[in-house]
N, C-alpha and C positions, 0 to 999 in steps of 0.2 A: 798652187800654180798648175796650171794645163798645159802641157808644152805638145807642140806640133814640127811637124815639118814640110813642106809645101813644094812644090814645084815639079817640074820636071825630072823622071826617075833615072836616078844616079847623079842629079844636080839640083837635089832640094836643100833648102835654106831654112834656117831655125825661126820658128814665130811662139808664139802663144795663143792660147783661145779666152777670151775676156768676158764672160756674161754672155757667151753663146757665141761671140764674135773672134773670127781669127786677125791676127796682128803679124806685121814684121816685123822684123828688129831692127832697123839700120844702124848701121855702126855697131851691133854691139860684138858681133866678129870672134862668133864661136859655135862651131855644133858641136850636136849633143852625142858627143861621140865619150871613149874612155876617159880622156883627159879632162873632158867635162863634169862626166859624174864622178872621178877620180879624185878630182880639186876643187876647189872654188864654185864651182860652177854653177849648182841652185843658188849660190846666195847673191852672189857675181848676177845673176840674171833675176833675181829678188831688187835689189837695189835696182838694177837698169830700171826695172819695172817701175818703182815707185820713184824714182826721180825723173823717168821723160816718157811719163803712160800716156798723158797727151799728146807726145807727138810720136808716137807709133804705128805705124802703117797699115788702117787697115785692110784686109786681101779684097778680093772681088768673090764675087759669088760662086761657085761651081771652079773653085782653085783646086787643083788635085792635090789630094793629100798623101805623103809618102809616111814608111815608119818611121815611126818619130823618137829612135834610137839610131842612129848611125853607125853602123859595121860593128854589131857585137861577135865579141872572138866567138859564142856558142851562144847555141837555144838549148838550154837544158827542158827537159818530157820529165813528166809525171806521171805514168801509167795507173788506171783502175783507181784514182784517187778521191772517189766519190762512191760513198757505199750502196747508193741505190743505183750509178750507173755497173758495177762489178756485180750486183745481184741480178741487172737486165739482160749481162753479155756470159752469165754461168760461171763466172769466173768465182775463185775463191776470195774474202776480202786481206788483200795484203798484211803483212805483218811487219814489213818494212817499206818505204817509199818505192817504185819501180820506177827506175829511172832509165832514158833514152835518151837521142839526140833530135834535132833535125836541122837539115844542111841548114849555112844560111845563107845559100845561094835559092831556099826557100822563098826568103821572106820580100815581103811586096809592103803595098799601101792599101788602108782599110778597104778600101773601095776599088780596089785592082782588079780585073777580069783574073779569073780563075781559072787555068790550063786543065783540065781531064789529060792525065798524061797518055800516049802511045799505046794502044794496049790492055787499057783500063778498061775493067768491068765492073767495080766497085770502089768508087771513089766516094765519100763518106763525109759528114761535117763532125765539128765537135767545140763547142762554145766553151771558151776556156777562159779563166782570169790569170793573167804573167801579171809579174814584177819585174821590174830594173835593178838591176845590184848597182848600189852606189859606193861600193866599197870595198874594196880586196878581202875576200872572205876565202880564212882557212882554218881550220880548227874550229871554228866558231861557238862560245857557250852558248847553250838557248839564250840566255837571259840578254848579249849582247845584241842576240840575232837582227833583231830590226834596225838596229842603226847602219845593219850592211844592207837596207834595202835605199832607193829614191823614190818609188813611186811603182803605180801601177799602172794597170793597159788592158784593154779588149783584143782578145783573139781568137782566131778561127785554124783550130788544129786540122787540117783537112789532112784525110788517110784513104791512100789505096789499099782496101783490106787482103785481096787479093796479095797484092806484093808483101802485105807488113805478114799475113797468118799462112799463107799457101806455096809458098816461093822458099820457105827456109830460115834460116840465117835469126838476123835482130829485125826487130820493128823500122827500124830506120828505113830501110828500103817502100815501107808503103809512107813512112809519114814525113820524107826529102825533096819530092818532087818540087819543080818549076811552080812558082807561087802557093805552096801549097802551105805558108803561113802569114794571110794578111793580119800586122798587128796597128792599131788605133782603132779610132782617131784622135787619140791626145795622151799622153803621160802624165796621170793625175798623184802629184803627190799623196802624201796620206791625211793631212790637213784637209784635204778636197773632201777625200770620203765619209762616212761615217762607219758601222764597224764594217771591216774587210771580213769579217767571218758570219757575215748575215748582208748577203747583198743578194738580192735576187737577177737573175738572170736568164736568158730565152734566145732561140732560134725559128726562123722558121726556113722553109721550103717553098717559093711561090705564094706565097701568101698564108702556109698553112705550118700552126704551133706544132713544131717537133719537138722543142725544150721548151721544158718550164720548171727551171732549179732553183737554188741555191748556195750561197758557198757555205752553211751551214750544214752540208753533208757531207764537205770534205773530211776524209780521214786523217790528214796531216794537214795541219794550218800552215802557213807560211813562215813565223818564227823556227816553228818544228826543221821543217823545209832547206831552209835555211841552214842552220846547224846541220843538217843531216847530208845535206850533199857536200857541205866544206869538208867531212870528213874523209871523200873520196878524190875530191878535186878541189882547186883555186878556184873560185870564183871572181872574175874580174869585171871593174866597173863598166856598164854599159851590157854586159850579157841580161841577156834574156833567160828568166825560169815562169813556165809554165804549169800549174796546176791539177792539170785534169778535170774531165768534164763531166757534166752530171745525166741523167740517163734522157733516151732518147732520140740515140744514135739509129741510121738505119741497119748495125750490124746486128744490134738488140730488136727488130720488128722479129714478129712472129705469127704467122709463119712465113709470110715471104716479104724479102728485105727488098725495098725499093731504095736503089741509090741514083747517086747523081747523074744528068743528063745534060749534054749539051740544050744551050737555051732555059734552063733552070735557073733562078734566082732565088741566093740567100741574103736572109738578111739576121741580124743577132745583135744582141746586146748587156748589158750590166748596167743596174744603177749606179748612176755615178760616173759610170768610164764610155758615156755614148754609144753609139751604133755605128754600124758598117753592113754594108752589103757590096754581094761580089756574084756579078755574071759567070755562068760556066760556060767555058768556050771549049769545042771540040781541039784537041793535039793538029797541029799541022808544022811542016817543017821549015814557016816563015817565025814560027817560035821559038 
């Protein structure tokens, strides 16, 4: 399944995406929030599906799409999780997962204008593959690991480098900014996909290839992933964990890093989990 959410932001409604086409649910009177993926919920919305697919509403054209996870308590970061983007940025390659945060008073809809926050001189992209935990994850053996996931998702890790590397402190400060994580456009279970560990994926800039990866470079798969951050924290259904991105970024140009500008247009994607693009719009204080 593809699950979506639509509407107006902070009043979107659960649908599904059908053979390219988005759907509503009438009546079926549940977002995809905790409780959702908590309980019943893919199967609860499996059934819907297959007993009233014909009369499912379909949307209009140009419906705005919001994220299609509903109020996860966290967005768990993956930092340098991709060995050829840590060889582009000097970095050493990790020996254990880097993990961060980012607000999620971040997160938008795939296609949401994208704020340059206050201040910003280096506001940065970074094409990432998340998962949904669908499952209360703690302790977790590898071997268990996947059945605490629901499904995957396209995301745009956007980072003030400035804030995250010059300013001090944790990363968090460059990568929490005001929209500064659109995730869709859909939540493709794993049935959807084919392997999660060879998906190809890309970014551009205006028209112009600044990524061209893989999830076959990451250094921790998701299983891994999984197990490895339940050993620090809860993982609760409906949170968001990101992966990290593969090289490409303009923190890794050399010699001179060209980043984002008001009037700039990205656009990215993953086999499998669709595309999204997101206008950059200068900070003002009608935001």
């Amino acid at each position: 399944m593809k699950l979506i959410r639509y509407g107006e932001a902070g009043s979107e409604e659960p649908g599904v995406q059908i053979d390219g086409k988005n759907y509503g649910l009438p009546g079926f009177g549940s977002d995809y929030n905790a409780a959702f993926f908590g309980g019943d919920g893919l199967k609860r919305l499996q059934d819907y599906i297959d007993a009233d697919q014909n009369e499912l509403e379909e949307l209009p054209d140009g419906v705005r799409l919001g994220p299609p996870v509903a109020n996860p308590s966290k967005i768990v970061c993956i930092g340098l999780n991709y060995s050829d983007h840590a060889k582009e940025t000097g970095a050493d390659i990790p020996k254990e997962p880097i993990i961060f945060f980012k607000s999620t008073t971040a997160l938008i809809g795939p296609n949401d204008d994208v704020i340059i926050p206050k201040n910003s001189k280096k506001t940065d992209w970074e094409v990432e593959l998340a998962f949904i935990v669908g499952k209360k994850a703690s302790y977790v053996e590898l071997e268990d690991a996947l059945d605490h996931v629901a499904g995957y998702v396209l995301h745009n890790d956007y980072s003030e480098r400035e804030f995250q590397i010059e300013r001090g402190g944790q990363w968090v400060k460059g990568k929490s900014c005001d929209t500064f994580a659109p995730v869709g456009p859909f939540i493709a279970t794993a049935d959807e996909l084919g392997d999660v560990n060879n998906l190809p994926m890309w970014l551009t800039v205006n028209g112009e290839k600044m990524q061209d990866g893989n999830t076959s470079t990451m250094i921790f798969d998701v299983p891994f992933l999984v197990h490895y951050i339940s050993q620090f924290m809860t993982l609760l259904p409906g949170d968001i964990v990101t992966t990290g991105t593969p090289p490409g970024v303009a923190l890794g140009m050399k010699p001179v890093q060209v980043y984002l500008k008001p009037g700039d247009v990205v656009e990215l994607g993953i086999d499998g989990l669709g595309s999204s693009k997101q206008h950059l719009k200068a900070y003002s204080p009608a935001h």
